[in-house]
C-alpha positions in Angstrom: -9.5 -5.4 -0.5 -6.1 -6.8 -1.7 -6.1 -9.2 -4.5 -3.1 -10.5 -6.2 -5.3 -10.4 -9.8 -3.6 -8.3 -12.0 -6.3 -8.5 -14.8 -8.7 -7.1 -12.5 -10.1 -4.4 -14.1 -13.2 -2.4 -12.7 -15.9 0.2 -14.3 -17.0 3.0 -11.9 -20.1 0.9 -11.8 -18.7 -1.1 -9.6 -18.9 -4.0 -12.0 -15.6 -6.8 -12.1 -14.7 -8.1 -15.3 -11.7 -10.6 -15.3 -9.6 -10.6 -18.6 -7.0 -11.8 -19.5 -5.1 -8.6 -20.5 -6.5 -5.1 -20.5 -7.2 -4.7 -23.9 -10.1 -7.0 -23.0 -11.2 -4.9 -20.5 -13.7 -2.5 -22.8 -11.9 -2.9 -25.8 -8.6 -1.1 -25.2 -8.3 2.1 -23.4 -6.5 3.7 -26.1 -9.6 4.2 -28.2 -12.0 5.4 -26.2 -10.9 9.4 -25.0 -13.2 8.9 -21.7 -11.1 6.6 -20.0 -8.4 6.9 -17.8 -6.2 3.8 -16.7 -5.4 2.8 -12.9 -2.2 0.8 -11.8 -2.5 1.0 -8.1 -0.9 -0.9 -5.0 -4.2 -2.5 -3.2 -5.6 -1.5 -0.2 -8.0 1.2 -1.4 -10.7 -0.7 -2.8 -13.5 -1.7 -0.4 -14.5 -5.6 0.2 -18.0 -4.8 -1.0 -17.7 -1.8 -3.4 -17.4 0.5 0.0 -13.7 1.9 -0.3 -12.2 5.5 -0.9 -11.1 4.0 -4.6 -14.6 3.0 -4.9 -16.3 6.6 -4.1 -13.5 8.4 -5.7 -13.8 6.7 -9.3 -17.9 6.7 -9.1 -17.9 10.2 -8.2 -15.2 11.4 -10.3 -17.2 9.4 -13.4 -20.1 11.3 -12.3 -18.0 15.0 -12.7 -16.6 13.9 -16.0 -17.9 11.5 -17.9 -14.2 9.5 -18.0 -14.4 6.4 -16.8 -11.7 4.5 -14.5 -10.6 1.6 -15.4 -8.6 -0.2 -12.7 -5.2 -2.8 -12.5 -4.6 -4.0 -9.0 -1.7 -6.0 -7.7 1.7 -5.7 -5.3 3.9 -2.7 -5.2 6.5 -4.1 -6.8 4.2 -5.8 -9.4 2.9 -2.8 -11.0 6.0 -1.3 -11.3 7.3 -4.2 -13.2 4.5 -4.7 -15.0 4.5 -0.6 -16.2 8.4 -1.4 -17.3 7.4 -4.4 -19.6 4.4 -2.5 -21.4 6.6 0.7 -21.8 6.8 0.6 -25.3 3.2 0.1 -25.4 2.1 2.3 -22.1 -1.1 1.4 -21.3 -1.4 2.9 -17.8 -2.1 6.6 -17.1 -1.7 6.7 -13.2 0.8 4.8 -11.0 -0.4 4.7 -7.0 2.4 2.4 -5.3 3.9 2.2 -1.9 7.3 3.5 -1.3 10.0 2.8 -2.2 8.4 1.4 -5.3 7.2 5.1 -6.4 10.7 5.8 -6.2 12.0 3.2 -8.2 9.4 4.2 -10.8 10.6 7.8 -11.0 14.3 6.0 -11.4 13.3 3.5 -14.3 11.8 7.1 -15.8 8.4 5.7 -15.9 7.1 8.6 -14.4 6.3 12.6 -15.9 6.0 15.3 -13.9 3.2 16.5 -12.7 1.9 18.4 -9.4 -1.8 18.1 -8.9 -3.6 21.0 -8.1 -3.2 20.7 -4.3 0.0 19.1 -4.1 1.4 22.5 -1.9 -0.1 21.1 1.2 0.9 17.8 0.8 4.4 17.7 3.2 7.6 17.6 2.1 8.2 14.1 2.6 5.4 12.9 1.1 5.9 14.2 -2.5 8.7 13.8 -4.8 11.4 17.3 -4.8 11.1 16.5 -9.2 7.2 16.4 -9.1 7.3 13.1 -10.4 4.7 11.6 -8.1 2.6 12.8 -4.5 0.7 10.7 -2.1 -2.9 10.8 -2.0 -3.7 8.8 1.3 -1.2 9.3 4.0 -0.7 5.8 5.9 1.6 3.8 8.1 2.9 0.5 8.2 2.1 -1.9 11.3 1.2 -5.9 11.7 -1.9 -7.9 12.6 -2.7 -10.5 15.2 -6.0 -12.5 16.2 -7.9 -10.6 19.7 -9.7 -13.7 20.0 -6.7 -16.2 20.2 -4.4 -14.1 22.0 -5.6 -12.8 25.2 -2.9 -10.1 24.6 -1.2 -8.6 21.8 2.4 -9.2 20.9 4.7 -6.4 22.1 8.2 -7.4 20.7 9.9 -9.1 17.6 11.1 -11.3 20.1 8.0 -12.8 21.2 7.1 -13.9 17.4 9.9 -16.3 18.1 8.1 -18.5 20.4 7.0 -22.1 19.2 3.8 -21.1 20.1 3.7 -19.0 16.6 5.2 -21.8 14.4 2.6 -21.8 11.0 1.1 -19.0 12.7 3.2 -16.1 10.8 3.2 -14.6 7.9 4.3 -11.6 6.1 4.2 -10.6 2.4 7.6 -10.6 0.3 9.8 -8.0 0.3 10.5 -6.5 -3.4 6.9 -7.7 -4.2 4.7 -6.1 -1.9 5.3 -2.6 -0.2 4.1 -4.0 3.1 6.5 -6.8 2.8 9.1 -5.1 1.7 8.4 -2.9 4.9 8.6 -5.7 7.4 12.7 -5.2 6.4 13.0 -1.8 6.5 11.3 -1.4 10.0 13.6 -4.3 11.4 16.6 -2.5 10.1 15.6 0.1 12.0 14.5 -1.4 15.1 17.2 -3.5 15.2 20.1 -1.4 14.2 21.3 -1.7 10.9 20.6 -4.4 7.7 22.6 -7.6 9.2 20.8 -7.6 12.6 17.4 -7.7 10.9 18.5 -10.3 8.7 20.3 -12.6 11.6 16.4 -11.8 13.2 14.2 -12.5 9.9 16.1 -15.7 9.2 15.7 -16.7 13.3 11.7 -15.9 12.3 11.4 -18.1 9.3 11.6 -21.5 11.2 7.6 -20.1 12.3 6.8 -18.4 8.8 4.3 -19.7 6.7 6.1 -18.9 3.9 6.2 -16.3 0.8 2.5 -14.5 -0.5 2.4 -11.5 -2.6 -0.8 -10.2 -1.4 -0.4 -8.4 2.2 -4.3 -8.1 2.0 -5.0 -11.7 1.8 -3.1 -12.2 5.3 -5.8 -10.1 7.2 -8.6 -12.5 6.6 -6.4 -15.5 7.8 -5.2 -13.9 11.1 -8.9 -13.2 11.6 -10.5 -16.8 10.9 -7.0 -17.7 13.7 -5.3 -19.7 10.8 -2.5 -16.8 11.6 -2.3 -15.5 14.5 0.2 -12.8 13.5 0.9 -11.0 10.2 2.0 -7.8 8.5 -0.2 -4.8 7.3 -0.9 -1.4 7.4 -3.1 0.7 9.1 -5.3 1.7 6.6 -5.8 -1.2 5.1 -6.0 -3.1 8.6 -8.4 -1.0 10.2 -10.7 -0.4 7.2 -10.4 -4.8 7.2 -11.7 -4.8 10.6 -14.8 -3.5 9.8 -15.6 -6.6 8.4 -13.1 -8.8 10.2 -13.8 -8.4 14.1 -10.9 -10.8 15.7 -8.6 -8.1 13.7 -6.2 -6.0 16.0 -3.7 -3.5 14.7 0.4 -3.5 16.8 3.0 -2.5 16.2 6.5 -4.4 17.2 8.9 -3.1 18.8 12.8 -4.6 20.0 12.6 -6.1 23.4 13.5 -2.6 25.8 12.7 -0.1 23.0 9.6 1.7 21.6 6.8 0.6 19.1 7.7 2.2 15.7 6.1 3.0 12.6 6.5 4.7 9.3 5.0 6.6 7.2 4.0 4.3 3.9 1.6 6.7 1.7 -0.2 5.6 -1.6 2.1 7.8 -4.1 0.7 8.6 -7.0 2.2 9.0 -9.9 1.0 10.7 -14.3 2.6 7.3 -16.6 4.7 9.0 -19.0 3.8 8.5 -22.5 0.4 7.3 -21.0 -2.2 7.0 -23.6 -4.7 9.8 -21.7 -2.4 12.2 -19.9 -5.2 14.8 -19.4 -7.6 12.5 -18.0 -4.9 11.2 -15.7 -4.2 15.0 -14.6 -8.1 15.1 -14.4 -7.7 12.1 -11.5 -5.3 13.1 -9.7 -6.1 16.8 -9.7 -9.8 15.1 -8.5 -8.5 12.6 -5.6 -6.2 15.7 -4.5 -9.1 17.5 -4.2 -10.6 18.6 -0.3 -13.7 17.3 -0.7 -11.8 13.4 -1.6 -9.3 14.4 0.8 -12.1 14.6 3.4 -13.6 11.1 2.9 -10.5 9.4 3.5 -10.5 8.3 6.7 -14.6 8.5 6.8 -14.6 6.4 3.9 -11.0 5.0 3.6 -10.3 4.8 7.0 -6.8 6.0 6.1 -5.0 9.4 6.7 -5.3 12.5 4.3 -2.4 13.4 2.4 -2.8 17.1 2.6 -2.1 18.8 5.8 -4.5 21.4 5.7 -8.0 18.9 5.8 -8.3 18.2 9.6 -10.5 15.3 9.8 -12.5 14.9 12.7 -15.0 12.0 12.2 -15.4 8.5 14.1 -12.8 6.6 11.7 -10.2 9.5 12.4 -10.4 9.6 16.5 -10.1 6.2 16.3 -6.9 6.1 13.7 -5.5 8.8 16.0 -5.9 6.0 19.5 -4.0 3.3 17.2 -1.2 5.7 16.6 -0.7 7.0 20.1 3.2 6.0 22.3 4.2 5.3 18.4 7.1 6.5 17.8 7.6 7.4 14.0 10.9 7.3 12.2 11.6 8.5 7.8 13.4 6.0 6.6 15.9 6.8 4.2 14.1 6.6 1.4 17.3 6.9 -1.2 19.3 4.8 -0.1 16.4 1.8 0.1 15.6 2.4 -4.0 19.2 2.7 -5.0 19.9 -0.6 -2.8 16.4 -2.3 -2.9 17.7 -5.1 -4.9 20.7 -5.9 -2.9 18.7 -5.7 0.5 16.0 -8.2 -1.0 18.2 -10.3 -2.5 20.0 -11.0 1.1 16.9 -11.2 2.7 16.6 -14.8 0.4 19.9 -15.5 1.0 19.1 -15.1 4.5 16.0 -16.6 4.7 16.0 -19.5 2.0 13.2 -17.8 0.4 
């Protein structure tokens, strides 16, 4: 589930306690040594208790005897929010979307650390420095409605019909990862950063408008009050267990391919985080085979390391959603060192 609650912390019980900072959530994680602290995009916590975060924290509880306590918000917002408590860190593991893990590791809010593991995670998907490595591999891709639309959108061109007006949506870019992939994918489809903008200001006359939550858009396209919006598979198709007018695309320019790219949960130690072992402990644990295993069985996402071959009903079916996609790397430099400049155009552009 994505939730845009960034006081949302949760006990490996399963239990939800809302509070107003996270001091109130058990009474400061500082003084109790068997905690350990989550900031995390969302997207890994189940609707009803049933996600990968959910099995990872109640096993790993079980193992240890640390509990997890858990922040959820955007990308973008738990990396802003770990700059504004750095004098006071009160985090202990980072898990964002690029290129917000990377612009954490720029604003040196991350230490180095490789989890046991982290060899057979690829190249791409880890940091050169250490400073952070995914732990669910995943790609970015939209939404629509199966049930309104007899056929799925193929192109970015076809979201410019009338027929879509108030029937868009996709998350902000420089808040949320996915939205903030919605501009890095049209640069690329559509050949560089001033063709996607003449494009994503063309698409606002239909957009909704701005939401920081990528999650919440899933349940709208379902109920048909969008017919289209962003996503990612792992989120998506983990969604449409629960939300069956749900379909997974991915656009593509009129006369070229569908494309993706990769957009992994990237984990990341907090440096001068109040319980740096037990954030090892977590990541060395969600690293592990056995976790690695149960994410697409339980996450419906891809593993991160290379070596676990998954071969249950979640993972066949991930594989059929990615086939005739063509996947590109962005460059993932050049977006954190210019993230700012791209998203500030995109308002300029768009009147957002």
């Amino acid at each position: 589930m994505r939730t845009n609650t960034l006081t949302t912390c949760a006990a490996v019980t399963g239990a939800l306690v809302l509070a107003a900072t996270l001091t109130a959530c058990g009474g400061g994680a500082a003084a109790d040594d068997k905690v350990v602290t989550v900031y995390s995009a969302d997207g890994l916590k189940g609707e009803n208790g049933d996600g990968w975060y959910d099995k990872v924290f109640k096993d790993f509880t079980k193992k240890t005897g640390i509990e997890v306590k858990y922040v959820e918000g955007g990308s973008g917002e738990m990396v802003q929010r770990a700059v504004r408590e750095k004098s006071h860190t009160q985090a202990d593991v980072l898990v964002t979307l690029p290129p917000f893990i990377q612009q954490a590791a720029e604003k040196n809010l991350l230490t180095k650390y490789a989890p046991a593991g982290a060899d057979q995670v690829d190249g791409a998907d880890k940091a050169a420095d250490g400073t952070w490595t995914s732990v669910v591999k995943n790609y970015f891709g939209f939404v629509y409605n199966k049930k309104e639309l007899k056929q799925a959108p193929t192109t970015w061109e076809q979201l410019l019909a009338g027929s879509y007006k108030d029937k868009l949506q996709y998350s902000t870019p420089g808040v949320a990862g996915d939205g903030t992939a919605v501009l890095v994918k049209a640069m690329h489809d559509f050949g560089g950063k001033r063709q996607a903008l003449d494009y994503l200001k063309k698409l606002q006359a239909n957009n909704v408008g701005p939401s920081a939550s990528t999650g919440k858009l899933a349940p709208k396209v379902d109920k048909g009050e969008l017919l289209v919006a962003n996503g990612d598979v792992q989120m998506n198709y983990a969604q449409s267990k629960d939300l069956p007018n749900l379909g997974i695309w991915f656009p593509k320019k009129a006369g070229g391919k569908p494309t993706s790219f990769a957009l992994p949960y990237a984990a990341g130690l907090v440096k001068s985080a109040p319980h740096t072992a037990n954030g090892k402990k977590l990541l060395d644990f969600m690293l592990d085979t056995a976790q690695q295993r149960e994410v697409s069985s339980v996450g419906g996402g891809f593993a991160a390391r290379k070596d676990v071959r998954a071969t249950d009903e979640n993972a066949i079916a991930l594989g059929r959603i990615m086939e005739g996609v063509e996947v590109f790397e962005p460059d993932w430099a050049d977006i954190g060192t210019n993230l700012q400049s791209y998203v500030e155009d995109w308002k300029s552009a768009t009147g957002s």
